[in-house]
C-alpha positions as CSV (number, residue, x, y, z in Angstrom):
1,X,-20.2,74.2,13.2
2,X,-20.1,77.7,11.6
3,X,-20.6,80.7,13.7
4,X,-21.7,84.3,12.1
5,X,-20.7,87.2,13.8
6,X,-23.9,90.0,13.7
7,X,-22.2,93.7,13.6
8,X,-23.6,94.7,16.8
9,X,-21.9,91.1,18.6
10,X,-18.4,92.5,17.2
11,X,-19.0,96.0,18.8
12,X,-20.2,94.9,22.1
13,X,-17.3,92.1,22.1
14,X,-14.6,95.1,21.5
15,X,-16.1,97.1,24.0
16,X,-15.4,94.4,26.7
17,X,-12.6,94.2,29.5
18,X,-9.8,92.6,28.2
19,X,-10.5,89.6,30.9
20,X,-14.0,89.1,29.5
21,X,-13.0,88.9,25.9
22,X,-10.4,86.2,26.8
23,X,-12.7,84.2,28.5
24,X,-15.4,84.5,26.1
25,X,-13.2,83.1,23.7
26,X,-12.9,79.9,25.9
27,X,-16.1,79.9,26.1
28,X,-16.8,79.9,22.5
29,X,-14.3,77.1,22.0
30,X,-16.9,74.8,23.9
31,X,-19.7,76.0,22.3
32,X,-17.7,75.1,19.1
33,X,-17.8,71.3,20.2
34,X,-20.6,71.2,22.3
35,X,-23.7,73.7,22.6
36,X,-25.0,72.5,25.5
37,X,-21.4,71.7,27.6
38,X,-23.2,72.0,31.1
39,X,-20.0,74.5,31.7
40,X,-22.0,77.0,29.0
41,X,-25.6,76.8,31.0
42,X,-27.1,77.2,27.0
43,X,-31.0,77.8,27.2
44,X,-33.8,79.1,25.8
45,X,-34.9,82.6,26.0
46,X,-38.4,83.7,27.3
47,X,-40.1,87.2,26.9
48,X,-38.9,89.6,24.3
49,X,-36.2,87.2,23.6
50,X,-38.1,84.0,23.2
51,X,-37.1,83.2,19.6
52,X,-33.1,83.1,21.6
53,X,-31.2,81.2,23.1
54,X,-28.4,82.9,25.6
55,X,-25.1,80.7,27.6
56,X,-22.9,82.3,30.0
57,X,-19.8,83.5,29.9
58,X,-19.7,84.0,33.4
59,X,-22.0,84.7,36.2
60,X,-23.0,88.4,34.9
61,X,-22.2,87.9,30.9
62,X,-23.8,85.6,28.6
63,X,-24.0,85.3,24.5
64,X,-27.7,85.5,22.6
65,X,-27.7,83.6,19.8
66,X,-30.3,81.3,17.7
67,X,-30.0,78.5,15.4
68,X,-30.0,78.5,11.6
69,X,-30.0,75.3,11.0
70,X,-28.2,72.1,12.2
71,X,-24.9,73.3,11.8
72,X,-25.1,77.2,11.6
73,X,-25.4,79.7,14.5
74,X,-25.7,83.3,14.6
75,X,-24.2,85.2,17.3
76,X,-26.3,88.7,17.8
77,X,-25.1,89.8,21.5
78,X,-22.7,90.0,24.3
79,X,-22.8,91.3,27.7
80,X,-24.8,91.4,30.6
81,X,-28.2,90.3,31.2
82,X,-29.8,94.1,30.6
83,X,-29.4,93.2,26.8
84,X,-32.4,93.6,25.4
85,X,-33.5,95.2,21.9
């Protein structure tokens, strides 16, 4: 599976606590093998956001992201759940 990286992902990623960066790597690592690990809590996005999908990185962090096709996914945020556009 290949992963892009939006520009505003790799800000908000740097602008993370060390802690949360680490563990957001694990937590790409599953996605890597398995989008919908039930340890990720992957779903779709309603609202504003309803052409996204978000999982957790922990309880207040997640990742918004959406599908290009079968094998490519574009990451366009992380933090917490105030992200909005």
């Amino acid at each position: 599976m290949k992963i892009f990286y939006r520009s505003r992902f790799k800000r908000e990623f740097k602008k993370l606590p060390k802690k949360i960066q680490d563990l957001a790597e694990e937590k790409i690592e599953i996605f890597r093998k398995n989008p919908f690990d039930s340890r990720l809590d992957t779903h779709k996005l309603h609202g504003l956001l309803k052409t996204f999908w978000a999982f957790s990185v922990d309880y207040k962090n997640r990742i918004i992201f959406d599908f290009c096709d079968k094998y490519t996914i574009r990451f366009y945020s992380i933090g917490d759940h105030d992200i909005y556009w």
